[in-house]
N, C-alpha and C positions, 0 to 999 in steps of 0.2 A: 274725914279722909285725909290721910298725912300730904303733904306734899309730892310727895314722889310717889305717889299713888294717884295723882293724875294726869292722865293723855299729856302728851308734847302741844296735841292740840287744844286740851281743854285749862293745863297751867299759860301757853301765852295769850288765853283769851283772856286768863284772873288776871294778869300781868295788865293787861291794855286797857281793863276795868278798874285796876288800882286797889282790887278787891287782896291783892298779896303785893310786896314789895320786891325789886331786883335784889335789894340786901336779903332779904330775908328768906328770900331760895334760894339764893348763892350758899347763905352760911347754910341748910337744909341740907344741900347737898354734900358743901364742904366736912360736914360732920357724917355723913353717910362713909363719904369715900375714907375720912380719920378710922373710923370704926371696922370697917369691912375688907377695904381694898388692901390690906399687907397678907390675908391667904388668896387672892384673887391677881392681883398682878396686871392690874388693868390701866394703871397710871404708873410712867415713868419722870412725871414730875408732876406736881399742884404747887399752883401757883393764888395760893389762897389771899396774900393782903393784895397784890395785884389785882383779884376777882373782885374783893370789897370793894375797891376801889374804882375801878370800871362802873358797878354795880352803883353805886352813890355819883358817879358822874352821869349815868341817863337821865337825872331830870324825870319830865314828868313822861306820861305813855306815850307815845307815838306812833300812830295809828300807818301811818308811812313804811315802818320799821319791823317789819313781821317777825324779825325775831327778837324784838326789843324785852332787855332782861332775863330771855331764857338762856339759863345755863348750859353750853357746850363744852367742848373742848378741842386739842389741834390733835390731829393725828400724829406722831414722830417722826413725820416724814415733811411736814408745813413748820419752815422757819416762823418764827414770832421773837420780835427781833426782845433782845435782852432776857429771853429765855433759854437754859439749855437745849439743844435741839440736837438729840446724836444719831439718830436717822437710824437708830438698833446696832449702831456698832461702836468698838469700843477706837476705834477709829477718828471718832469725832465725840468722843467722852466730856470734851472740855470744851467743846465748841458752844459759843453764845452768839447769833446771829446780831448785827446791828441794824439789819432792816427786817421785814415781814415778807413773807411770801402773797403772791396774792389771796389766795381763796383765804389766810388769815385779815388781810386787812377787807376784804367784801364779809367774812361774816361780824367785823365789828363797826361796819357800817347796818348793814342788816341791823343792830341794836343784842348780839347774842353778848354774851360774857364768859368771857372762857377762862375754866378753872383748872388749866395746866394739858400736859401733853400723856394720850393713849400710846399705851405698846402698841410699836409694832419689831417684828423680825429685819436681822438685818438689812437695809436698803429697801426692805419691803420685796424680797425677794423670794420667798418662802409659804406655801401655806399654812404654815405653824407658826403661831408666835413665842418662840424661844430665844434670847438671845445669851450676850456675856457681856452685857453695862444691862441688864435687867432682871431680878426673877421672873420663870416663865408664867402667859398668864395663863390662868389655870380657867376652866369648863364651873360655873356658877353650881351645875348642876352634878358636878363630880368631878372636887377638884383634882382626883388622879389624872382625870383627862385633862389634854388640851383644850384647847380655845378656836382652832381652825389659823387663818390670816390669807394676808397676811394686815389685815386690822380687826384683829385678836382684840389688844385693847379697848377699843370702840364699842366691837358689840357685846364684850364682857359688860363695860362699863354699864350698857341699857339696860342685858339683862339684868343685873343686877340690881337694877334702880339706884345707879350711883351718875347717871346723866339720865335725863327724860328724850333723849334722842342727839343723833353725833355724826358730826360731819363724817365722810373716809375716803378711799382711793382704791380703784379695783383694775390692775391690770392684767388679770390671770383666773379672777374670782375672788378677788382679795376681801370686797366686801360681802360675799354671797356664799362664799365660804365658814368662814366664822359665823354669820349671821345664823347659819342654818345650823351649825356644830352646836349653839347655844339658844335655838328656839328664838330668834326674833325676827324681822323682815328687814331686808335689804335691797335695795334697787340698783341697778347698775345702768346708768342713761344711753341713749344712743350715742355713737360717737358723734360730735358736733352739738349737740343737745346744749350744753354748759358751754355760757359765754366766758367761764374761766374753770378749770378741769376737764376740758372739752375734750381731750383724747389729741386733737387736732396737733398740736405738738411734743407727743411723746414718742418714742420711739417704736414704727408700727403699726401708728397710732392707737396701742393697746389701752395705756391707764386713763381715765376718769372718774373723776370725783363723783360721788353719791352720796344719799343719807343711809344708815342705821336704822332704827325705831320699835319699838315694839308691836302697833299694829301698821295697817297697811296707811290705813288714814296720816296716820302721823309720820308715817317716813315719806308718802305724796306732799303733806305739808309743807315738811325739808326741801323736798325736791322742787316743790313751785318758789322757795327761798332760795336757793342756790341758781334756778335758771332767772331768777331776776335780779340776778345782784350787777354788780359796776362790772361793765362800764353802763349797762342799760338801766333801767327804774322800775321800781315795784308801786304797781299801780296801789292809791289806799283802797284796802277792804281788810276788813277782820279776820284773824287770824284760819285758816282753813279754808278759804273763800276763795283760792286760787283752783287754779284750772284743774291741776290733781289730784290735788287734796277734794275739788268736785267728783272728779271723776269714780273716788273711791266710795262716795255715794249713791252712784247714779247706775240703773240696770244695764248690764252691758247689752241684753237684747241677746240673740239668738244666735251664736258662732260657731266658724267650723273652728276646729280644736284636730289638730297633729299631737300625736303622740308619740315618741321614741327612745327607745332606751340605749338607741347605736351611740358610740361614742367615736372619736374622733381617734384615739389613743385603743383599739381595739386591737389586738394580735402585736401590741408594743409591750403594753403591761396589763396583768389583773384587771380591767374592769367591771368585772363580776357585782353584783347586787348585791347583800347581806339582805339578810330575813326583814329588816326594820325600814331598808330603803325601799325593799322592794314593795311592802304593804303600802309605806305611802304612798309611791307610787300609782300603786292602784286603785287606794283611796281618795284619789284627785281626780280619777277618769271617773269612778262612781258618781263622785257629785258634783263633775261637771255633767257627766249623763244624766244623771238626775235635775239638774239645772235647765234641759234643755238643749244643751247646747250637741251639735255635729260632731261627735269623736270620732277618726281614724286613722289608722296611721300612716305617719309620713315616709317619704319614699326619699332617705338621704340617706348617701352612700359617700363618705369622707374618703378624700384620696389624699396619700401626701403629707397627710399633717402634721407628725411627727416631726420628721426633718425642719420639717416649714419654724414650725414654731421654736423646736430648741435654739435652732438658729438665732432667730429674732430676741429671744430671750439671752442668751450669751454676748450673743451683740449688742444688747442692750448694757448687759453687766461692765463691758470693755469701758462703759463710760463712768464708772467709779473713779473717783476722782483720789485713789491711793499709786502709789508708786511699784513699777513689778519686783523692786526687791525690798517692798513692806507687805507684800501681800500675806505671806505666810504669817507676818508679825502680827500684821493688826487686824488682819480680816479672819474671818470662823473659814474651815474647810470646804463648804460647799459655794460660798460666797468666793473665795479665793480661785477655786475651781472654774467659777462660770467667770470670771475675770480673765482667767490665764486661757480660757478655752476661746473665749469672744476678741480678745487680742488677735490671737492667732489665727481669725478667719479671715479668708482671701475678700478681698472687695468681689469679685466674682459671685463667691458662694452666699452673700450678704444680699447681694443687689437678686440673685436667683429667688430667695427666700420671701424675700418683698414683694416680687412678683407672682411667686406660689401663693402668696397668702392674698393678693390681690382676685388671683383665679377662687380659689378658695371662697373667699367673700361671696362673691358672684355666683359661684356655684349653689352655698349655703342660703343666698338668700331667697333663689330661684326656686330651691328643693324645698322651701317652707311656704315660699307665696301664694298655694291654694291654699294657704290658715289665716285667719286672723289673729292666732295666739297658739304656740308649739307648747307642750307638755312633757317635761325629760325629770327624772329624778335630779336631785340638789348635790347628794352625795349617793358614794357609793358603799360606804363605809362606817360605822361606827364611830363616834368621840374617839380616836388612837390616843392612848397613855402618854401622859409627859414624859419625854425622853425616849420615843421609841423610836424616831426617824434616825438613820444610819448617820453617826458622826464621824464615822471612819471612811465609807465609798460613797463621795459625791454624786457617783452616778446612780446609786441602788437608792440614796436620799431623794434622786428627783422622782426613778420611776416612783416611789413609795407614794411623794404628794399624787405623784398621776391617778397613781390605783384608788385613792383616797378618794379624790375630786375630778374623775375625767369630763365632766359635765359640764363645763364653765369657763373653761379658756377659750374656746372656739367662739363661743359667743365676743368676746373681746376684740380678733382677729377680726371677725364680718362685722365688727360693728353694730352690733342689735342691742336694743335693748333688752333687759330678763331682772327679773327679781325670786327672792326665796321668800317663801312663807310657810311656815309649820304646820301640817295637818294631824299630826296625832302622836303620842305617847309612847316610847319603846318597852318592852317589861321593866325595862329599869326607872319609868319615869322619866328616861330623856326625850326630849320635841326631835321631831325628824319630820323635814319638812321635804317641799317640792321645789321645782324652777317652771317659770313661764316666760318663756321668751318669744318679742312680739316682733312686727313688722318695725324697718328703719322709720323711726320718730313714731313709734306706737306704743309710748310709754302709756298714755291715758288707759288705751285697752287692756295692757297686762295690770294695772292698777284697779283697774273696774274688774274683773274676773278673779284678782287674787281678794279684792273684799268680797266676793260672792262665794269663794271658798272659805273665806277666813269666817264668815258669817254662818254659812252652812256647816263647819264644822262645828262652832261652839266653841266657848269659854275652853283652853288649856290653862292648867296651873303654872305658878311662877314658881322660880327657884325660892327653897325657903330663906335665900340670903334677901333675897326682894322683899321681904315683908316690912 
């Protein structure tokens, strides 16, 4: 079995056994991405003598270090200081950070090695990862299509077996989005969850870091490595032997299960099903009923949202760090857009928004709390073609991501944790998966049900660039 052909979980155990070397899967990998990643687009820089050399600096295993020698990489939105870092815009084209952002210097404590930086769209503001300082990345499984985002890059990279699993940042669905457009799994933590990407100071507190991965097991592995990094300590045990990476083993037992296909964005835009979301959809309730477990459906009625969030979203864009008469210059139209819009809001209409979305929360989480685990489709949509989101009306660009993905920003807002896992094959051969989203700090449980669906569904194929 090649290298890149085994689990995230089962290459850092060869790693801690010394039965493979960090050189020797760095350069594995480094030659994967040489070969594959220029019609994929899933790296906007490699940073390979840099990796060799990280890689020959670990020394011998360390058993401390759960991600000692596995190969990662940064998202395009994580400083790494003497790397270009242009955050998808051409705006900071030329930008080389002199220091690290945190979650890069916690995962090269962690023992990972990272082989350069994943697309993403600009400022990570976008579901789609298209920019203009990168080709866009393209769908493993059909590179006409997109990628999702807005870290496109990242879960390109896994599907593809050009990373065995990747750090990311989800404040909208950014990692659950992509994740699910190309068949892998993504988690999106509860906010406070991560003692660094914790949501807790972002604006909203929307974004949060999570893992990528290809099964469930292996992005819970990521995730019990990132909730123990600095400032706190990862207790020693072997790789997968944390708390989620257990939990992906262990029978969830008997659960009531919500189901809902309401969206939060309903009578705003489209959120209408497609034929391929809507089968998985109903393929998750089967074998969750089949599993056992209590389905029915949840009684949530979204008031407000719209407003709430574009708000928060615009106000968040005001804090782009370009000038109002370079906006046109250096920034893309939709980006520009949510700049010159978020500017323009009254402190009033900011401070209302916060508070909607504070009711919001409260409401959302009230209307799920007779489930131990809510069940909503991932997308609503099909892989959309590269190039097809409106570069001309900012505003018809945002409803488009909405009708795309109405399933997943909400969850950001309240705070809940949710992840996407693939349950079956569309006619065309593409994964179309589901979302399960759990109670505040019920990661373990949506990690124990999505391996009991990932399990009862059976083996899906890989893209044939993964071979």
């Amino acid at each position: 079995m090649d290298i890149h052909e085994l689990s995230a979980v089962e290459l850092a155990s060869a790693l801690q056994r010394g039965e493979v070397a960090p050189r020797e899967v760095a350069t594995h990998f480094l030659d994967r991405i040489a070969r594959l990643d220029d019609g994929l687009g899933a790296f906007t820089e490699v940073t390979a003598a840099r990796a060799l050399a990280a890689a020959e600096r670990l020394g011998r295993p360390d058993p401390t270090r759960p991600l000692w020698g596995l190969p990662l990489a940064d998202k395009d939105l994580t400083a790494r200081a003497g790397v270009p870092t242009r955050y998808g815009s051409r705006a900071f084209a030329a930008y080389v950070p002199v220091a690290s952002d945190p979650l890069a210097l916690a995962l090269d404590e962690l023992g990972a090695v990272s082989l350069g930086k994943t697309s993403t769209p600009e400022f990570g503001m976008t579901g789609y990862t298209e920019s203009r300082v990168a080709p866009p990345t393209r769908n493993p499984w059909d590179p006409a299509t997109g990628a999702g985002g807005s870290s496109g890059g990242a879960a390109v990279a896994v599907s593809a077996g050009l990373l065995p699993a990747a750090p990311a940042s989800d404040g909208g669905g950014s990692i659950r989005i992509p994740a699910a457009t190309v068949g892998v799994v993504g988690i999106k933590p509860s906010r406070g969850r991560l003692p660094i990407g914790s949501g807790l100071d972002a604006p909203g507190g929307l974004s949060v870091a999570g893992p990528i991965a290809r099964t469930v097991e292996d992005a819970a592995f990521l995730l019990d490595a990132l909730a123990a990094s600095a400032p706190y300590t990862y207790a020693t045990r072997a790789p997968g032997r944390g708390p989620f990476a257990a939990a992906a083993r262990c029978d969830p037992g008997r659960l009531r299960v919500g189901i809902t296909t309401v969206t939060p964005w309903d009578g705003w835009t489209d959120t209408a099903l497609d034929p391929a979301a809507r089968a998985a959809f109903d393929r998750g309730i089967a074998l969750l009923e089949a599993a056992g477990h209590d389905v029915s459906d949840a009684d949530w009625q979204p008031r407000g949202y719209p407003e709430l969030f574009t708000t928060i979203w615009r106000a968040s864009a005001a804090r782009i760090p370009v000038a109002d008469d370079r906006l046109d210059l250096d920034l893309e139209p939709l980006t520009a857009w949510l700049v010159r819009e978020g500017r323009a809001l009254a402190a009033e209409r900011v401070l209302a928004a916060y508070a909607a979305a504070t009711v919001f929360e409260r409401e959302t989480i009230a209307a799920f709390a007779p489930f131990d685990v809510v069940l909503t489709p991932a997308l609503a949509q099909s892989p959309r073609p590269v190039g097809w989101y409106d570069q001309d009306d900012p505003e018809r660009n945002f409803a488009q991501q909405c009708s795309y993905a109405p399933h997943t920003s909400f969850v950001n807002v309240s705070g809940l944790p949710a992840l996407t896992v693939p349950l079956l094959s569309d006619a065309s051969g593409r994964p179309v998966s589901v979302q399960l989203v759990g109670r505040p700090g019920g990661e373990g449980t949506i990690i124990a049900v999505a391996a009991q669906l990932e399990a009862a569904r059976g083996p899906l194929p890989r893209p044939p660039v993964a071979a």
